[in-house]
C-alpha positions in Angstrom: -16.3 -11.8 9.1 -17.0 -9.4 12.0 -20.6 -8.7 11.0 -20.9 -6.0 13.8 -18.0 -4.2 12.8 -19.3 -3.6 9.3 -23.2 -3.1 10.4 -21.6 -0.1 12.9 -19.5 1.1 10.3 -22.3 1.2 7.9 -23.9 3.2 10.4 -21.2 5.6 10.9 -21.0 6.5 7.4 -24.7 6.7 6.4 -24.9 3.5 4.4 -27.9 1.8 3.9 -25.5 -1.3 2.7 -23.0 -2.9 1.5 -23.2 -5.1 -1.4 -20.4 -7.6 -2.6 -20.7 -9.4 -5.5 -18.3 -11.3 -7.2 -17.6 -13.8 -10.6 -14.5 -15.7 -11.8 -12.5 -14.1 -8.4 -12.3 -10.8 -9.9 -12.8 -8.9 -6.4 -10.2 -10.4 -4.0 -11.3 -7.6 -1.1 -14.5 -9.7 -1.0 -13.2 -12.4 -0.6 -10.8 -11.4 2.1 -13.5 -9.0 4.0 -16.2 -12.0 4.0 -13.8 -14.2 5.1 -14.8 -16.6 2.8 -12.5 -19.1 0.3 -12.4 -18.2 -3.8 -11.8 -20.7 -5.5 -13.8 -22.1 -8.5 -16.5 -19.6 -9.1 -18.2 -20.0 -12.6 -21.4 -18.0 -11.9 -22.4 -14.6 -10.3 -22.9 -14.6 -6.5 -24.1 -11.3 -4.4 -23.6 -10.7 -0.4 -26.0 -7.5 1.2 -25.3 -6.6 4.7 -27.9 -3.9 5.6 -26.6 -1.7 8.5 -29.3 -3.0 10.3 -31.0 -6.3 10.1 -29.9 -9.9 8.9 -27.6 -10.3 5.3 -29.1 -11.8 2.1 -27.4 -14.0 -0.2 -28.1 -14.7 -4.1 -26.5 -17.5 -5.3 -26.5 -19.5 -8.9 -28.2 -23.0 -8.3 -25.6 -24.6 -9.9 -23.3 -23.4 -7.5 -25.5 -22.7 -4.0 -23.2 -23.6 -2.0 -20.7 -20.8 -2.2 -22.1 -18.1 0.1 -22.9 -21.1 2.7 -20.6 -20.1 5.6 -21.7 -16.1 6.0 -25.2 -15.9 7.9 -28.3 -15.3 6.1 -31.2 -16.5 4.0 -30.2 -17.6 0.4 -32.1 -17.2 -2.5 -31.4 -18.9 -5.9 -31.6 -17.9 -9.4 -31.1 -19.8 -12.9 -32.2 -17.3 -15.4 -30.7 -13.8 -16.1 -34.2 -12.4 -15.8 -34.5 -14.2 -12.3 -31.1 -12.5 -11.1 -32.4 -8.8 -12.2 -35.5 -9.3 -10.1 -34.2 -11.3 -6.8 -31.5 -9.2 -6.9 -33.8 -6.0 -7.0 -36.0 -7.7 -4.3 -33.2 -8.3 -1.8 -32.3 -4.8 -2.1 -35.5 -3.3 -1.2 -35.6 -0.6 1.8 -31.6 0.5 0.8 -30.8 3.1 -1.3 -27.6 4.3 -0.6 -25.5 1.1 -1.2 -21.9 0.8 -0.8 -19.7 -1.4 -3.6 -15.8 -2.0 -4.7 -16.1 1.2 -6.9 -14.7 4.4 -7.8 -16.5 7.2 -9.6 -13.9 8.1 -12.3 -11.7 5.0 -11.4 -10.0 7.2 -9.3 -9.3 4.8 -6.6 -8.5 2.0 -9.0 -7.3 -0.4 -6.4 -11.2 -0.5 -5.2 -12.1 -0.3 -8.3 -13.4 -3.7 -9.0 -17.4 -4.1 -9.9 -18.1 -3.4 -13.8 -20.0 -0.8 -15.2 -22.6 -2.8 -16.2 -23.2 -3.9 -13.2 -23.3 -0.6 -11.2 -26.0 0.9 -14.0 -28.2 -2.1 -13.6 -28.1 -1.0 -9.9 -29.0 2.6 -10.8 -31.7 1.3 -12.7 -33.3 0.0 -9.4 -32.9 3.5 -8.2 -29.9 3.1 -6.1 -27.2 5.2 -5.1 -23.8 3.3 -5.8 -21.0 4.8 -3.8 -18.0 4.2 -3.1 -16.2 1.4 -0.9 -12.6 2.6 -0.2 -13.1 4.2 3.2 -14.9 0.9 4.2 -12.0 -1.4 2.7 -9.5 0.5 4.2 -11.0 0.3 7.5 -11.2 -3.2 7.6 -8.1 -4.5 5.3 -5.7 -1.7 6.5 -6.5 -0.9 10.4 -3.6 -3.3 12.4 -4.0 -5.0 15.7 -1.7 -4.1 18.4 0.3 -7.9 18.0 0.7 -6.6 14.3 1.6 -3.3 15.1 4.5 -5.2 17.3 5.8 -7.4 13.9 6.4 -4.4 12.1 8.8 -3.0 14.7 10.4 -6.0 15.0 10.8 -5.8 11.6 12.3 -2.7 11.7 14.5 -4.0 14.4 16.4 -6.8 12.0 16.5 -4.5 8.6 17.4 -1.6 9.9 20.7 -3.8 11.3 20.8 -5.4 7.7 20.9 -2.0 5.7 23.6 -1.2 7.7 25.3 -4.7 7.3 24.5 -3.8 3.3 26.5 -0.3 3.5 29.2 -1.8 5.3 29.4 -5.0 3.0 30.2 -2.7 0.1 32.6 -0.4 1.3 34.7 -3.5 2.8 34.7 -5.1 -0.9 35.6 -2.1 -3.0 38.5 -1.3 -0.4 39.7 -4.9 -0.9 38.8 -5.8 -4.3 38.2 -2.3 -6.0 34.5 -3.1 -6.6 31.7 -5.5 -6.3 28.1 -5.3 -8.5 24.7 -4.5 -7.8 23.5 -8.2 -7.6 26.3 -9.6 -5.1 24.9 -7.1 -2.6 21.5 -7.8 -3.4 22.5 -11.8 -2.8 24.1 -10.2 0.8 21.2 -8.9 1.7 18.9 -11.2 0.4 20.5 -14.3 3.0 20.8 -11.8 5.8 16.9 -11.3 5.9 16.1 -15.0 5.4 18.3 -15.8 8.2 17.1 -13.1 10.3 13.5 -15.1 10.1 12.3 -12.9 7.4 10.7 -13.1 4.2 11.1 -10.8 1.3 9.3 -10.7 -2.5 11.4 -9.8 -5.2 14.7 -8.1 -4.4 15.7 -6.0 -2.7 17.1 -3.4 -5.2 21.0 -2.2 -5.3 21.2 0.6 -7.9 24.5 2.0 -8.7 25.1 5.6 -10.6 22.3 6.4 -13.6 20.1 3.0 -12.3 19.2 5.0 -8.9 17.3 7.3 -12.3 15.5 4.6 -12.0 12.6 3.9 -9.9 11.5 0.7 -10.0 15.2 -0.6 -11.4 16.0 -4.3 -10.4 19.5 -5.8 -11.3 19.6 -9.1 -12.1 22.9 -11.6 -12.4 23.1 -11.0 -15.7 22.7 -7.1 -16.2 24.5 -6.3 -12.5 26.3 -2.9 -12.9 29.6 -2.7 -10.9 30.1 -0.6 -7.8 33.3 0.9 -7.2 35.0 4.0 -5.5 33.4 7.4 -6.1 29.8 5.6 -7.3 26.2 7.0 -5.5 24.4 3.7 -4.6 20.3 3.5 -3.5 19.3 0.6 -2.0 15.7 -0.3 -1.4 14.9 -2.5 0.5 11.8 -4.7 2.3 10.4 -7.7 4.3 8.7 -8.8 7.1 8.6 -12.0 9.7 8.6 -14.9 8.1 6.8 -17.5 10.6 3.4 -14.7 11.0 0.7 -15.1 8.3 -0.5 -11.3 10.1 2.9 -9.9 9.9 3.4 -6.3 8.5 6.0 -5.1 6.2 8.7 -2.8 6.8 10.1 -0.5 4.0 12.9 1.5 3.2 15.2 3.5 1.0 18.6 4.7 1.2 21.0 6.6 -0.4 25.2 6.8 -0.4 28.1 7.8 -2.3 31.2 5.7 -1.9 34.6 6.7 -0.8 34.1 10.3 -1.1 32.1 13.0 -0.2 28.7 14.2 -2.0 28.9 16.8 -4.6 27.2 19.9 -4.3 24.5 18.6 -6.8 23.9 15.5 -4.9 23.5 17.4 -1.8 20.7 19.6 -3.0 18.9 16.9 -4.2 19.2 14.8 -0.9 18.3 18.0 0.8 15.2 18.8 -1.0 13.5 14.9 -1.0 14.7 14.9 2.4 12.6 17.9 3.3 9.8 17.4 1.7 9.9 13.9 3.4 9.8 15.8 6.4 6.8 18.2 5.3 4.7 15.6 4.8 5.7 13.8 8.4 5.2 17.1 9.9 1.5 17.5 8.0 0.2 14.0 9.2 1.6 14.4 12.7 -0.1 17.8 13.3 -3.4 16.5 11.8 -3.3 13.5 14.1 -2.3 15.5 16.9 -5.5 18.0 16.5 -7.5 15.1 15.7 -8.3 16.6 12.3 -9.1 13.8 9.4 -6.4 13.7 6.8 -6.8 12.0 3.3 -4.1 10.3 1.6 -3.8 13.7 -1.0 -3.2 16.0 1.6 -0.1 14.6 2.7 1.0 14.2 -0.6 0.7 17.5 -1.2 3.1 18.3 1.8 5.8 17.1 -0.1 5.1 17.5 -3.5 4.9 20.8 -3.0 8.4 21.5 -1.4 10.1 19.5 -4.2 7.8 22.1 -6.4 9.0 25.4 -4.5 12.5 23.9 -5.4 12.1 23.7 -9.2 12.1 20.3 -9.7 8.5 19.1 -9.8 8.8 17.3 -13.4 11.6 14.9 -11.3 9.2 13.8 -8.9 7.4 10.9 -10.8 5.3 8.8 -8.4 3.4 8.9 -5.2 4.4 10.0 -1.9 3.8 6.4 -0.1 1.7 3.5 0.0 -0.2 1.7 2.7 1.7 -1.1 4.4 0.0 -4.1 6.0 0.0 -7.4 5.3 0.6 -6.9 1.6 3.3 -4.5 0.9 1.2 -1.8 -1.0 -1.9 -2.4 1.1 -5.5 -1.7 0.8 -5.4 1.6 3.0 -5.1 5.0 2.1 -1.7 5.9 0.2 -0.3 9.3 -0.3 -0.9 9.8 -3.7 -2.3 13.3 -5.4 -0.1 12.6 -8.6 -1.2 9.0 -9.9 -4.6 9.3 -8.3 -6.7 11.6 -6.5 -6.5 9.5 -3.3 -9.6 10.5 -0.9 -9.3 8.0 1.3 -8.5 9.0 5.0 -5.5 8.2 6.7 -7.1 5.9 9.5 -5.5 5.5 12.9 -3.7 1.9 13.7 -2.5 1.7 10.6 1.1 1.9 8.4 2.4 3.1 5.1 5.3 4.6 3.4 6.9 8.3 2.9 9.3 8.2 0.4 9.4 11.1 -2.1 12.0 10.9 -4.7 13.7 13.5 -7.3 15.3 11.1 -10.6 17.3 12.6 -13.2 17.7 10.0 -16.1 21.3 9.6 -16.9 23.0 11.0 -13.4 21.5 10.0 -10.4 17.7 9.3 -8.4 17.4 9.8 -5.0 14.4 8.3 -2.7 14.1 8.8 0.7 11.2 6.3 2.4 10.4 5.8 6.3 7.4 4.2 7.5 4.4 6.1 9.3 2.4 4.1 12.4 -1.1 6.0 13.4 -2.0 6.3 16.6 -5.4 8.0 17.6 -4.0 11.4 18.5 -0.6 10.7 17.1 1.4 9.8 14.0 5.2 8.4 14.2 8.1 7.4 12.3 8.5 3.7 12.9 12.7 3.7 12.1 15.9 5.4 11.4 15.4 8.7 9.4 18.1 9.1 7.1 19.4 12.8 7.0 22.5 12.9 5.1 23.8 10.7 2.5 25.7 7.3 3.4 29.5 7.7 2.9 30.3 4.2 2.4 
């Protein structure tokens, strides 16, 4: 735990505190903030770091011994009634306190402290707000050495996703087909011996399944691929030998042995531009130095695919924050599933990939990867700008 680094950005954002509390592991962004192990936690434990001045710890006496590691005088309760007091005691002189919490749930990913809790709080006569810019400042901003993993990243499956496109145009010339989940097997044991490390998939969707967004082929439900079939793959990972390593992201389309129908080329066109919109918004915000929340930019592309009618087609967010989990703990570009307020921070990573899906026929997702710079924004790989012919 850098304590400084919180106390100053505390500071910054006219905090009197921050309070972490946890029970039964239930906020993991403690845990990883703190620094501090999980593990078998029966009984409620609080952490206050004023923005000046020393932290304060409340801890069960059963289990005292789980806040030992951060600095800070411990006090110890037993009794429900004791918690409610110490707990108002070690908050005395702060009002404004920040916690894992969203008014509305709107940020639901911060969204982690219970209702109860937060109007027991109130009932001290503090001011709960919100954590999310805080989190994302210190869960999402990258180092410069894991800045460098994700481009090397980049480096090995960008090479792979064109390995992919290649494999399946090779097998339907030879054979006349091949399936989803033989290409996703391809794939899958070209990342791991490029040193890399995926979760599940990557995803190989063939025809009506690219309708699909989150559409995973398994051995047993694999859809074939043959001549004249539009093809997405998605597809991620990141080093394998680097706990700190950063993801990298992407999503392609293609049709195979032929060329793209009218249709399919207005639908390319239109994701494609409004990927481009939003690029264009976060690059000319950075490059003013004007602050830009994760809603603004997906507004940039949401409403291009609106101009172009098809606005009930585009079912998901813009992008996500990358980092050392693949949908991180940053800001994502999201003004559909949540109104997301959080600021796009400089030094860190995240997705743009907005999609148009017409159930039955065909989806199409277009998805890049974003790396902030103060003063500048840029795409971290190959921008795809027409369809694949395989």
């Amino acid at each position: 735990m850098n304590l400084n680094a919180i106390q100053s950005a505390l500071r910054e954002n006219n905090l009197d505190g921050w309070l972490f509390y946890d029970h039964h592991n239930r906020d993991h962004l403690a845990y990883r903030i703190l620094s501090i192990p999980g593990g078998h936690i029966t009984r409620r434990w609080y952490y206050f770091i004023p923005a000046q001045g020393e932290p304060k710890k409340l801890v069960h006496r059963i289990e005292s011994h789980k806040l030992d590691t951060l600095p800070g005088p411990k006090t110890e309760y037993s009794s429900w009634q004791e918690l409610e007091s110490k707990l108002e005691a070690m908050l005395t002189g702060a009002t404004k306190i920040a916690m894992q919490y969203s008014p509305r749930n709107a940020i639901m990913y911060v969204s982690l402290v219970d209702a109860g809790t937060v109007e027991l709080l109130r009932s001290f006569k503090k001011e709960i707000v919100s954590s999310a810019d805080l989190v994302s400042h210190f869960e999402a901003v990258l180092t410069e050495a894991q800045i460098a993993t994700h481009y090397e990243a980049q480096r090995r499956l960008d090479e792979i996703l064109a390995a992919g496109w290649r494999e399946i145009g090779t097998r339907v010339r030879s054979n006349g087909s091949t399936d989803e989940y033989t290409i996703v097997e391809f794939l899958q044991r070209a990342i791991e011996r490029e040193g890399m490390i995926t979760e599940h998939g990557p995803n190989v969707s063939v025809g009506p399944n690219s309708a699909d967004s989150h559409y995973e082929p398994t051995r047993t439900s694999s859809k074939p691929i043959r001549s004249g079939d539009f093809v997405l793959i998605d597809i991620w990972s990141k080093l394998a030998d680097n706990p700190q390593a950063i993801w990298y992201d992407i999503t392609w389309t293609g049709v195979v042995n032929r060329e793209p129908t009218d249709r399919e080329h207005l639908i390319f066109n239109t994701v494609r531009d409004a990927r481009d919109a939003s690029i264009a918004t976060i690059q000319q915000a950075f490059a003013n130095n004007t602050p830009i929340a994760g809603w603004q930019a997906d507004d940039a592309s949401r409403n291009v695919i609106r101009a172009a009618g098809f606005s009930d087609h585009f079912t998901h967010r813009t992008g996500h924050n990358i980092a050392t989990e693949l949908h991180g703990n940053g800001a994502h570009l999201d003004n559909l599933e949540t109104h997301d307020e959080r600021l796009i921070l400089p030094n860190t990573c995240f997705s743009v990939e907005p999609g148009l899906y017409f159930p039955g026929e065909f989806g199409v997702r277009n998805e890049v990867n974003m790396v902030t710079r103060p003063g500048r924004a840029e795409v971290t790989g190959r921008m795809q700008n027409e369809l694949v012919r395989i």
